[in-house]
C-alpha positions as CSV (number, residue, x, y, z in Angstrom):
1,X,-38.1,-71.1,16.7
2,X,-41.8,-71.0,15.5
3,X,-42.0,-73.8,13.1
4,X,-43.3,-72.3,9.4
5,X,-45.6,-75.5,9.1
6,X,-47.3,-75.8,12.7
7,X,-47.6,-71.7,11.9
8,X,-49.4,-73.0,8.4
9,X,-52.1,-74.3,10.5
10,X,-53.2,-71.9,13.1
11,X,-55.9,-69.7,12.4
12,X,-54.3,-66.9,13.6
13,X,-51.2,-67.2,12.3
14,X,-49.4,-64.5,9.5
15,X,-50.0,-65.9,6.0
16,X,-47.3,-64.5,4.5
17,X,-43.5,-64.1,5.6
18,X,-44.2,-60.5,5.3
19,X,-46.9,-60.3,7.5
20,X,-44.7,-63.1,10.0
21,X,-41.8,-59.9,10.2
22,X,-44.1,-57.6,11.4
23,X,-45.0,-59.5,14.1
24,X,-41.6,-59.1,15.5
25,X,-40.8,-55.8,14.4
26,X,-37.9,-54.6,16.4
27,X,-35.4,-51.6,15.5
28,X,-36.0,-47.8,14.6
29,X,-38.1,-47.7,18.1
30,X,-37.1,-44.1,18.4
31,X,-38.4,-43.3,15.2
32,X,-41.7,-45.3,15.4
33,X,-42.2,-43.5,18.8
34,X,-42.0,-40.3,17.5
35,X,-44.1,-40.9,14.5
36,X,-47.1,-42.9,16.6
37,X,-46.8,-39.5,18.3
38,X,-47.2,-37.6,15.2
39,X,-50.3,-39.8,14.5
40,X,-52.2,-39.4,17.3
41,X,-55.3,-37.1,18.2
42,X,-52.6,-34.3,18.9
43,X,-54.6,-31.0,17.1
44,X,-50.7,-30.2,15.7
45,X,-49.4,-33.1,14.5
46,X,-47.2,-32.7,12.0
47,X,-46.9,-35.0,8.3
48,X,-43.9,-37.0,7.8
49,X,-41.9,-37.6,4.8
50,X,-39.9,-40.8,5.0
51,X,-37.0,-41.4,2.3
52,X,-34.0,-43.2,1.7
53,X,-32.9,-45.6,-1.0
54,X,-34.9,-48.9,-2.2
55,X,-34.3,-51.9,-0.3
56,X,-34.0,-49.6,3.4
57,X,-36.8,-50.5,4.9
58,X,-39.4,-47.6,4.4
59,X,-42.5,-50.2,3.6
60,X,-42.3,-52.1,6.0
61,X,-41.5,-48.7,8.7
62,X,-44.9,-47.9,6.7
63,X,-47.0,-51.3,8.1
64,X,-45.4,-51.6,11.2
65,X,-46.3,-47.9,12.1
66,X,-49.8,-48.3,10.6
67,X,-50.5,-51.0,12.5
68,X,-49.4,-49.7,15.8
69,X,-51.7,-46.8,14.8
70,X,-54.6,-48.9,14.1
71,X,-54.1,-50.4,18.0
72,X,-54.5,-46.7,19.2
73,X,-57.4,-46.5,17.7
74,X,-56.4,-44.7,14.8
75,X,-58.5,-45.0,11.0
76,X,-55.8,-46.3,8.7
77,X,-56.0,-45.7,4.8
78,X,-53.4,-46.9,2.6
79,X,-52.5,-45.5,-1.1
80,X,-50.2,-47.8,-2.8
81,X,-48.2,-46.3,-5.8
82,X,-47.7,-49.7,-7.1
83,X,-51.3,-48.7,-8.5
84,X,-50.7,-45.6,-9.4
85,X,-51.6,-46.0,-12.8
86,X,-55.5,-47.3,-11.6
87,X,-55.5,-44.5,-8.9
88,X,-57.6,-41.0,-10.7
89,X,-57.0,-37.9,-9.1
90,X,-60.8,-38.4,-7.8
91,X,-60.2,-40.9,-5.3
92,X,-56.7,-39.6,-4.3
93,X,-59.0,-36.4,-3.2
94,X,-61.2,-38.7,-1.4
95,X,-58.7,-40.3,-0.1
96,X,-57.0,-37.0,1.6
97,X,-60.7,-35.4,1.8
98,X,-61.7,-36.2,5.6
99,X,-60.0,-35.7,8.8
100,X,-61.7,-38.3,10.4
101,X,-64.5,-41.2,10.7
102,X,-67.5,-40.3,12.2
103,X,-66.5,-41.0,15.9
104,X,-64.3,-38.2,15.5
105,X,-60.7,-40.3,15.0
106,X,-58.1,-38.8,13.8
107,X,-57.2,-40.4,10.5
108,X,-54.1,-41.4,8.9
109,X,-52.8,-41.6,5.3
110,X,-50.0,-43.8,4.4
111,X,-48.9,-43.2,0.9
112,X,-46.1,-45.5,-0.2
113,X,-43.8,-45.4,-3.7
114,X,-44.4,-41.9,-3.9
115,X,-42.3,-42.0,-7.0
116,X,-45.0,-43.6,-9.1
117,X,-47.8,-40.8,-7.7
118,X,-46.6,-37.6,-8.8
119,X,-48.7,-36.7,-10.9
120,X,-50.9,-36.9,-8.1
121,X,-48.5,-34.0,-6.6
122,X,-51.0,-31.2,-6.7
123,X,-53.4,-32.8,-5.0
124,X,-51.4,-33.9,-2.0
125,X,-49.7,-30.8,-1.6
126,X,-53.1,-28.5,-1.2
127,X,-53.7,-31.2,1.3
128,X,-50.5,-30.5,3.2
129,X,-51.7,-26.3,3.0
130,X,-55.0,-26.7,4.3
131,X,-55.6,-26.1,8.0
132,X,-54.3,-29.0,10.2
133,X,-57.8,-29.6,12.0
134,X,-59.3,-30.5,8.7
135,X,-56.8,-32.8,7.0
136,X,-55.2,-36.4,7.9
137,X,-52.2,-36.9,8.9
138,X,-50.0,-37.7,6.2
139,X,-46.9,-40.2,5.9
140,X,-45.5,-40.4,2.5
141,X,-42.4,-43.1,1.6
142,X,-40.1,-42.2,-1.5
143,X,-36.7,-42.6,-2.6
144,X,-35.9,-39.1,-2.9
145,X,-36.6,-35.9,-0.3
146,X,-39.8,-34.0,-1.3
147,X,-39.3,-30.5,-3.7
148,X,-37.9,-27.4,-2.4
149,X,-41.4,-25.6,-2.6
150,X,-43.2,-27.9,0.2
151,X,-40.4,-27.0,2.7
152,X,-41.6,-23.1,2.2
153,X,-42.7,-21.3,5.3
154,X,-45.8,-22.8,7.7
155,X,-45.6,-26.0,5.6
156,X,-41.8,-26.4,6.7
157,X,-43.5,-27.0,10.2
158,X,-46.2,-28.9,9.1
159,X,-44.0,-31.4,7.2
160,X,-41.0,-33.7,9.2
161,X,-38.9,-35.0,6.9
162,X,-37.3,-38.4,7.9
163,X,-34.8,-39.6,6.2
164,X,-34.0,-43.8,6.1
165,X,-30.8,-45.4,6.6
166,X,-29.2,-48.6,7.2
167,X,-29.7,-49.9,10.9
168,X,-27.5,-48.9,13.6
169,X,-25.6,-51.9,14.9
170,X,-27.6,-52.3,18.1
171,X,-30.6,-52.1,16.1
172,X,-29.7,-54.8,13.3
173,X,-29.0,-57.1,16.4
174,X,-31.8,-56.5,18.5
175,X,-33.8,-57.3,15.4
176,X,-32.1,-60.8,14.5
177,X,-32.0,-61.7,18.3
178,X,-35.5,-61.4,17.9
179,X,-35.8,-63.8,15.1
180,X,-34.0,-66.2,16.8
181,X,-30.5,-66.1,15.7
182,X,-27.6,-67.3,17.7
183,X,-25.9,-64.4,19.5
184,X,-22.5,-65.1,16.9
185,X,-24.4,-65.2,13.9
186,X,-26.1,-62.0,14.6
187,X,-23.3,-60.1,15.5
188,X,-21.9,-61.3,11.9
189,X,-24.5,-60.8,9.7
190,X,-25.3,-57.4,11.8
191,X,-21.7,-56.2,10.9
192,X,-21.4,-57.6,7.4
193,X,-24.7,-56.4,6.0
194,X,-23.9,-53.0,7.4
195,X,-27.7,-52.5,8.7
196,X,-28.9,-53.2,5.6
197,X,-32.6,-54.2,5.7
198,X,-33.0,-56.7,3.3
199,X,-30.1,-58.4,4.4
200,X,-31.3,-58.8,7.7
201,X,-35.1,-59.4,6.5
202,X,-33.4,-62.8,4.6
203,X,-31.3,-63.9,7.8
204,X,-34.4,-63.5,9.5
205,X,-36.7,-65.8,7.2
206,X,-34.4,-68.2,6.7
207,X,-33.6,-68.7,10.3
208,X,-37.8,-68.7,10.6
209,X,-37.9,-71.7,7.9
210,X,-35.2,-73.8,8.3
211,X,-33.6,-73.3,11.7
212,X,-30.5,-71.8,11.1
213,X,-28.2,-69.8,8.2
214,X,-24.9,-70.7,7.1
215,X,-22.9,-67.6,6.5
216,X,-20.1,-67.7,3.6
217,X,-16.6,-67.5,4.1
218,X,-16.4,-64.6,1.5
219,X,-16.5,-61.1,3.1
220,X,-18.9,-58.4,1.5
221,X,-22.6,-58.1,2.0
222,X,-23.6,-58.8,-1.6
223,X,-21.9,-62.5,-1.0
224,X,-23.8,-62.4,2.4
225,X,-27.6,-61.2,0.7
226,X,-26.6,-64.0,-2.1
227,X,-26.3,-66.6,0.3
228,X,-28.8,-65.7,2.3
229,X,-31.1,-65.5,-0.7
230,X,-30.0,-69.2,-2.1
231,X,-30.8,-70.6,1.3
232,X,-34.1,-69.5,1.5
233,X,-35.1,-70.4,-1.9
234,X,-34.0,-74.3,-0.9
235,X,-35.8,-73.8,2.5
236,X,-39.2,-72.9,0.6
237,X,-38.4,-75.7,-2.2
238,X,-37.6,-77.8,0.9
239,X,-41.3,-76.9,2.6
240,X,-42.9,-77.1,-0.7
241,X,-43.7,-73.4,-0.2
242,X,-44.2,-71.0,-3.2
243,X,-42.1,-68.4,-0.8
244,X,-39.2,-68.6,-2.6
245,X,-40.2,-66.2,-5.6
246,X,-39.9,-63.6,-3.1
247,X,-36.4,-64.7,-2.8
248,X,-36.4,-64.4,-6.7
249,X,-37.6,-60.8,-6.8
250,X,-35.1,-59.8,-3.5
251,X,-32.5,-60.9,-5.2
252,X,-32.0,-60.4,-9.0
253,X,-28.5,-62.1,-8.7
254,X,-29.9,-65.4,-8.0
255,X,-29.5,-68.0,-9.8
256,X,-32.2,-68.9,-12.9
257,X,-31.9,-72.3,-12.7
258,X,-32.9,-72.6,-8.4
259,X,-36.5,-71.0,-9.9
260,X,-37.9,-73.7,-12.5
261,X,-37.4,-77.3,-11.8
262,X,-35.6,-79.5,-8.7
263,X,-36.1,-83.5,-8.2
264,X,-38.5,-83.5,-11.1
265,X,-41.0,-81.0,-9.6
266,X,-41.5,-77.4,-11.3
267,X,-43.5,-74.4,-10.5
């Protein structure tokens, strides 16, 4: 195991636990293969629609496969709709506008909580019509499958619509191996979180900080994400790390009083 503080002071290392996960991104390689694909200087490449519930992993399918495009020399831009509000159908257009830099790179668009963009529909979906050699390649990430009207016709080819599920098995333990856990733990926590991302994104972080998990007698992955949850909000207190509001916002079931003060000390 990497140690969290030794990883504090390296100048390369990930600043955030986030950013740490993607560095040892394993699972869904079938899927990531096929989309890298998809993103590449290919003349046809199709979009892709990714969708699935909240919590399944599309974000961080979204950064992992942007930065595997970025490697293969592939321009990147991002639209968040966590600031969808800020975001004016002007630079949406600009956003979707070019094909490429100036070197001739195929670009990529990565649009993520779709949800929060729609009124920005319009303007994505004459993107999708226009001729593929002068458009982006587009990846949107929402909860729900796109409207019956953009599966009409040529756009049905244009558009590949993926939809998210839980992990399979060998996935989930391939992943936590990954991260370090002990081949009976991850065979536990791969079968009682039922490949469910943020369950295994919390065994993985709390393995990271403090070494090890301690998994609950109690069957039923909501008892296993609490746990999990509870153990790396004392891991971060226990590091002195502000990490643990992530916990906080993972986990709405955990408890109030872990997030305010402990041994005199408060946020």
């Amino acid at each position: 195991m990497v140690d969290a503080i030794q990883l504090r002071g390296r100048p390369d290392a990930p600043a955030r636990l986030s950013d740490l996960r993607s560095c040892f991104f394993t699972g869904r390689d079938r899927l990531l293969a096929r989309l890298c694909q998809a993103g590449s200087v290919v003349e046809r490449a199709p979009h892709a629609f990714i969708y699935g519930p909240a919590g399944v992993g599309k974000t961080a399918l979204l950064h992992e496969l942007a930065r595997r495009l970025r490697g293969a020399g592939v321009e990147v831009r991002w639209v968040d709709g966590a600031l969808g509000a800020t975001l004016d159908a002007e630079a949406v257009a600009s956003v979707l506008a070019r094909r490429g830099d100036e070197a001739g790179r195929r670009a990529a668009v990565f649009i993520d909580d779709w949800e929060r963009l729609l009124r920005h529909e319009r303007l994505v979906h004459a993107a999708f019509e226009r001729p593929l050699s002068e458009t982006p390649v587009i990846v949107i990430a929402g909860e729900a499958p796109p409207p019956a009207r953009w599966l009409e016709a040529e756009m049905a080819r244009r558009l590949e619509l993926v939809p998210l599920s839980p992990m399979e098995p060998h996935e989930a333990m391939v992943f936590l191996a990954r991260h370090g856990l002990a081949a009976s733990d991850a065979f536990t926590v791969a079968a009682r979180s039922y490949g469910d991302p943020l369950t295994l994104a919390l065994a993985a972080d709390v393995t990271r900080l403090g070494g090890s998990i301690a998994l609950p007698t109690e069957p039923g992955r909501l008892r296993l994400l609490d746990a999990l949850a509870h153990q790396l909000v004392t891991a971060c207190w226990d590091l002195e790390q502000l990490q643990c509001l992530f916990a906080a916002a993972w986990s709405p079931r955990v408890d109030a009083d872990l997030i305010g003060t402990r041994g005199g000390r408060s946020w």
